[in-house]
Structure formats: C-alpha cells, structure tokens
C-alpha positions in Angstrom: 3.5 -19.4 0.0 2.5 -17.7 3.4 4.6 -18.6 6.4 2.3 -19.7 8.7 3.1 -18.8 12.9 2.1 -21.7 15.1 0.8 -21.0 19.0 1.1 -23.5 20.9 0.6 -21.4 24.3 -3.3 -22.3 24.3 -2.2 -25.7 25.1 0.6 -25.2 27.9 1.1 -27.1 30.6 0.3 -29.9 28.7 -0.5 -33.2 30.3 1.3 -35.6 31.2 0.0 -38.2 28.9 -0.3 -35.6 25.9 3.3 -34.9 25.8 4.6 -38.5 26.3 2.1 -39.0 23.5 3.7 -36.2 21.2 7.3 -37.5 22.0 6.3 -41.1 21.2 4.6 -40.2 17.8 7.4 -37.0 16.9 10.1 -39.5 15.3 7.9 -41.7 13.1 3.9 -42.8 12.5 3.1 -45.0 15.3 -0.4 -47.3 16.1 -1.9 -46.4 19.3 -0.6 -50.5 21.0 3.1 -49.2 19.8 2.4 -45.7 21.2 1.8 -47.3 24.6 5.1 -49.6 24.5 6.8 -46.7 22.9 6.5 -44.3 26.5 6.6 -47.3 29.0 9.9 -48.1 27.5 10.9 -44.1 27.4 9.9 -44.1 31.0 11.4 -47.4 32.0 7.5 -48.5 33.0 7.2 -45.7 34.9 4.3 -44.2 33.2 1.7 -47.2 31.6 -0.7 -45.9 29.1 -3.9 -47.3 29.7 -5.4 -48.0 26.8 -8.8 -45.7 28.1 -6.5 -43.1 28.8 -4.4 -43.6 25.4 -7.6 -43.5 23.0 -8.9 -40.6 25.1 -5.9 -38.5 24.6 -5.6 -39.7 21.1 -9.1 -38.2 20.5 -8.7 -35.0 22.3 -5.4 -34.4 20.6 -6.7 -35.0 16.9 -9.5 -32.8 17.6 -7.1 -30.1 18.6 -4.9 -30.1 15.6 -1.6 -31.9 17.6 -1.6 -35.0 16.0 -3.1 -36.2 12.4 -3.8 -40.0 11.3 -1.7 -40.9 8.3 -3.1 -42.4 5.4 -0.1 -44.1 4.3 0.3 -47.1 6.5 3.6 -48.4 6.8 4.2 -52.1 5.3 0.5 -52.5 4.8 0.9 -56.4 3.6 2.7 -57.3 7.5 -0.6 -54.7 9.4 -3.8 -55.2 10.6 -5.7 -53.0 8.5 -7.8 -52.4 11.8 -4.5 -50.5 13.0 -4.9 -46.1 13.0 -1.5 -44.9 12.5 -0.5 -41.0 14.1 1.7 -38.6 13.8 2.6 -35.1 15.2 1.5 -31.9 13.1 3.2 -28.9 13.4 1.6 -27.7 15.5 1.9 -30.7 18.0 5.4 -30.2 17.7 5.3 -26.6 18.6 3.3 -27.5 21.7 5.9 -30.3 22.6 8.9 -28.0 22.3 7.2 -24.9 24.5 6.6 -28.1 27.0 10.1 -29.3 27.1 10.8 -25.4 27.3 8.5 -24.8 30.2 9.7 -27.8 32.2 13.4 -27.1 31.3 12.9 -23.5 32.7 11.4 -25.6 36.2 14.0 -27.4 36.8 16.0 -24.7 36.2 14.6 -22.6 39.2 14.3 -26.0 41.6 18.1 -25.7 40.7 18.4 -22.5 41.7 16.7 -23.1 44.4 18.7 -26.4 45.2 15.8 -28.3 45.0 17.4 -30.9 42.1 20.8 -31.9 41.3 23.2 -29.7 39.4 23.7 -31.1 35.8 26.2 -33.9 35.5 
C-alpha cells in the first residue's frame, strides 16, 4: 500500500474555532452539543461555541477533508438518532499538529522577546 504525505500548510493559521474543534473531536467521535461543552470546558468558558459558529465550522471543515462523520454511532440505543457524530481525519490531525507547531514557535519568539513568561 502507498504511503500517502499529508499537507496541511494550505490550511495554516487555522482559526480559532477550527482548531479548538480538531482538539475536541482528536481523542474520540463527538456530536456537535458535546463538541461545544467539550472546548468551553478546555478553555474554562473562555471560548463559547455558538452553535451558528459550531455548525458553520463543522461544514467548512468536512468539506475540506479535516474532519469526517462516523457511521458508527456510539451506544446507539442511549442517542438521539438526530445526533451527527465527528471525528478528525488524518489530515485534520496533520493541520492540528502544524497549528500547535506554529503557535508553539510564537510563543517561543514572544519569549525571546520577553513578551510571555519563561516556562515553569
């Protein structure tokens, strides 16, 4: 089988919902309600999904190959069959990694520049 290379550089910087998104969808299938609990819990409510801004970003991230909905549903006898499930492809999780690469190297120079604290 053919190793395929992913590029996630067409996609960089990636917003600020997309990636918050990708992070809430990377460890396990999620429904777009839990997706929205999922990063205003990571962010300790700093960042609220709305749910316009949620299905919005869901739509232009399935159209761009980042995220896929599953056809497996987890526990289907406890869900509303209503419920779309996602979760990241690969290369959504190429695209999440350059982020966290790109704004790793950021805070690196505002370091440098003594812009933001020195790691604890």
């Amino acid at each position: 089988m053919k190793h395929e290379t992913v590029d996630p550089s067409p996609f960089l910087p990636l917003p600020l919902a997309t990636f918050h998104i990708l992070l809430a969808v990377a460890e396990e299938g999620r429904h777009g309600y839990a997706i929205i609990q999922d990063v205003e819990s990571r962010t300790g409510g700093a960042l609220r999904l709305s749910a316009g801004t949620l299905y919005r970003s869901i739509q232009r991230m399935l159209e761009d190959g980042l995220i896929e909905e599953m056809r497996e549903r987890p526990a289907p006898e406890l869900d509303d069959e209503r419920r779309r499930y996602y979760r990241i492809t690969r290369l959504g999780s190429a695209a999440a990694r350059a982020e966290a690469g790109r704004l790793s190297e950021l805070v690196g120079f505002a370091r440098a520049a003594g812009l933001a604290p020195e790691r604890a």
